[in-house]
N, C-alpha and C positions, 0 to 999 in steps of 0.2 A: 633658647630659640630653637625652635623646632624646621626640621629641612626635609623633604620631602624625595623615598628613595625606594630601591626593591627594600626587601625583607632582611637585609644584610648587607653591608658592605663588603666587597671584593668579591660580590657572585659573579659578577664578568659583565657581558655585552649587551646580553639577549635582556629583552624590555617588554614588557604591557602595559598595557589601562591599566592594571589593578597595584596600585601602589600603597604600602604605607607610611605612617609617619616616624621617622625614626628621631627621638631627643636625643640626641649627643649629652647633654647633663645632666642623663637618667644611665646614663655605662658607668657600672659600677666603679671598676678603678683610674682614676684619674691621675695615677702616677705613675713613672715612665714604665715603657714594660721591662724586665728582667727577664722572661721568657719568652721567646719569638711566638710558643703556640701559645700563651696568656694572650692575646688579643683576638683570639676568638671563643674563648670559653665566658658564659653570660654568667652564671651560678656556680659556686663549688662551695662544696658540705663537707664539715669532716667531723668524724665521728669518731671518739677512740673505747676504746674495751675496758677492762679491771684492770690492767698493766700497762694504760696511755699509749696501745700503741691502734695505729689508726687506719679507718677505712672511709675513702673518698671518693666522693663521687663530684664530677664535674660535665654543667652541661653547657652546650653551644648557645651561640646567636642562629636564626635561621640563615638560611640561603633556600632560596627561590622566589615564591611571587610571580611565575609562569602560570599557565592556564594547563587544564588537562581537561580532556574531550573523554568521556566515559564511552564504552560501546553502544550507549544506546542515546548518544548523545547530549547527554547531560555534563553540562560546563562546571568545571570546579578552579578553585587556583592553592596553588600546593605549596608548602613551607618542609625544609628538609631540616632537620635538629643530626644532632649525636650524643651522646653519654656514654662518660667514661666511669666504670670502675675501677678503684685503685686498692688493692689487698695488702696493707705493712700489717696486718695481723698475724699472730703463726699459725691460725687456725683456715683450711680452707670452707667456703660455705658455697650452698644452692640459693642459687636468684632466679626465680621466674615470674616473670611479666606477661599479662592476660589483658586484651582488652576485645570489647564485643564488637560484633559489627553492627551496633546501634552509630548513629549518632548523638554527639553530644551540645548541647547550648550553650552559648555563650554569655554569661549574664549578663556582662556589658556592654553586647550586642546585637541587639531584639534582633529573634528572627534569621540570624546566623549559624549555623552548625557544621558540624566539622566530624571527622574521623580521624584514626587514630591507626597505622599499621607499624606494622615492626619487618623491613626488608632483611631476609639472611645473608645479602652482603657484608664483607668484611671491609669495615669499617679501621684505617689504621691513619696514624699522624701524618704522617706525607701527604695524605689525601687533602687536608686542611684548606688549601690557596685552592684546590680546583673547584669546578662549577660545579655546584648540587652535592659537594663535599665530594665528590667522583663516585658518586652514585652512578651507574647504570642502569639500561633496561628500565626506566622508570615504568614510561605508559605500558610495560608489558607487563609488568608486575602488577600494577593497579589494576588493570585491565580484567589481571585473573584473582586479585583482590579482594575489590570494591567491594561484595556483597560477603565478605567472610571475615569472621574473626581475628584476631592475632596473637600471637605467643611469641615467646622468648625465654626460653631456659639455660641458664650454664652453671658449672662450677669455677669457682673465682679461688682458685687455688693460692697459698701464703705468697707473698711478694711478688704476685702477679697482678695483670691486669685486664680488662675486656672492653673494648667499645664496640655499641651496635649505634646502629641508625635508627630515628623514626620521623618516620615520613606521615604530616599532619594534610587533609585535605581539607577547604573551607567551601561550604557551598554558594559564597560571597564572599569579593574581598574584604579585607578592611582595611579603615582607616584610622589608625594608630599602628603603637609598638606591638609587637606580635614577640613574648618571652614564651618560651614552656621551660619545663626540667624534671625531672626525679629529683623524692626526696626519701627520705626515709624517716619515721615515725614509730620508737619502740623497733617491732617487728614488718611492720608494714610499710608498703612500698606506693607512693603516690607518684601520679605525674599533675602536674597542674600546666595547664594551657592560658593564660595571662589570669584571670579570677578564677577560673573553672577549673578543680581539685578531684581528681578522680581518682580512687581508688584501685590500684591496678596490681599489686602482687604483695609475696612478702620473699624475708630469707628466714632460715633458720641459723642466727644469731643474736646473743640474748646480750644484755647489759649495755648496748652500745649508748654513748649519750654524745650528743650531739655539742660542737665546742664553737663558741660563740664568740 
């Protein structure tokens, strides 16, 4: 049975028109949580090297489903993600994330498009329960955004970790479940937006195979 909500559960108060549908019997794990922050990661991949030992990534449910007003008054409504990288390797590697200021298409939603930014806030677990994952300064940041690019580089150094943010714009709501995440492919770093698979980076780290 499907119930009707923002883009995440526990984003808080603030409400619009623009809702989607969220299935409750499409959330991956359906057994108790063990971990307080497992109930808001949608996706997690692990991968491990030539010596089993492994790199993770885990991404969020959205939060938001607010509206944003561009400067020149073009209406959007905005879903906020996170991704976490997890380094148990002993090797540290370069991750950088590229994506253009085009927008992208939705296949399974004529007529819908969306974009794709990377904010340099620091994204860290505490922030988890707060509104927008405690993002700030949004509409100031899209503001000086909207018409450019985005990137994201770091080093993910052995037995460390890194979470950024990305902040997704629709230029229509929708209606359905709204997933994205990073994954990893060989070398190559995708994000996918519910069907829509975009090719967006790589690292330099060879042999990893993904464990199923």
């Amino acid at each position: 049975m499907a119930t009707t909500g923002l883009f995440s559960c526990g984003q808080g108060s603030r409400s619009t028109a623009e809702t989607v549908i969220v299935d409750k019997e499409n959330v991956k794990s359906q057994k108790p949580l063990t971990d307080y922050h497992e109930k808001y990661i949608d996706t997690k991949y692990e991968y491990t090297d030539a010596i089993g030992k492994r790199l993770i990534i885990q991404n969020s449910f959205p939060k938001g489903g607010q509206k944003y007003t561009d400067p020149h008054g073009k209406d959007y409504v905005y879903a906020i993600f996170w991704t976490r990288i997890i380094n148990e390797t002993a090797n540290s590697f370069e991750l950088r994330l590229d994506f253009p200021s085009d927008s992208f298409e939705l296949p399974s939603s004529a007529d819908n498009y969306f974009k794709i930014f990377l904010p340099s806030d620091t994204m860290t677990l505490d922030k988890q329960p707060l509104f927008d994952y405690g993002l700030t300064d949004l509409k100031s940041f899209l503001d000086k955004s909207i018409h450019k690019s985005s990137s994201w580089q770091r080093i993910i150094n052995p037995q460390d970790s890194n979470i950024f943010y990305v902040v997704t714009l629709f230029h229509h709501g929708i209606e359905g479940v709204v997933r994205a995440g990073l994954s990893l492919k060989e070398q190559n770093l995708f994000y996918s937006m519910n069907d829509k698979e975009i090719h967006c980076g790589q690292i330099n780290f060879t042999k990893l195979k993904l464990q199923k």
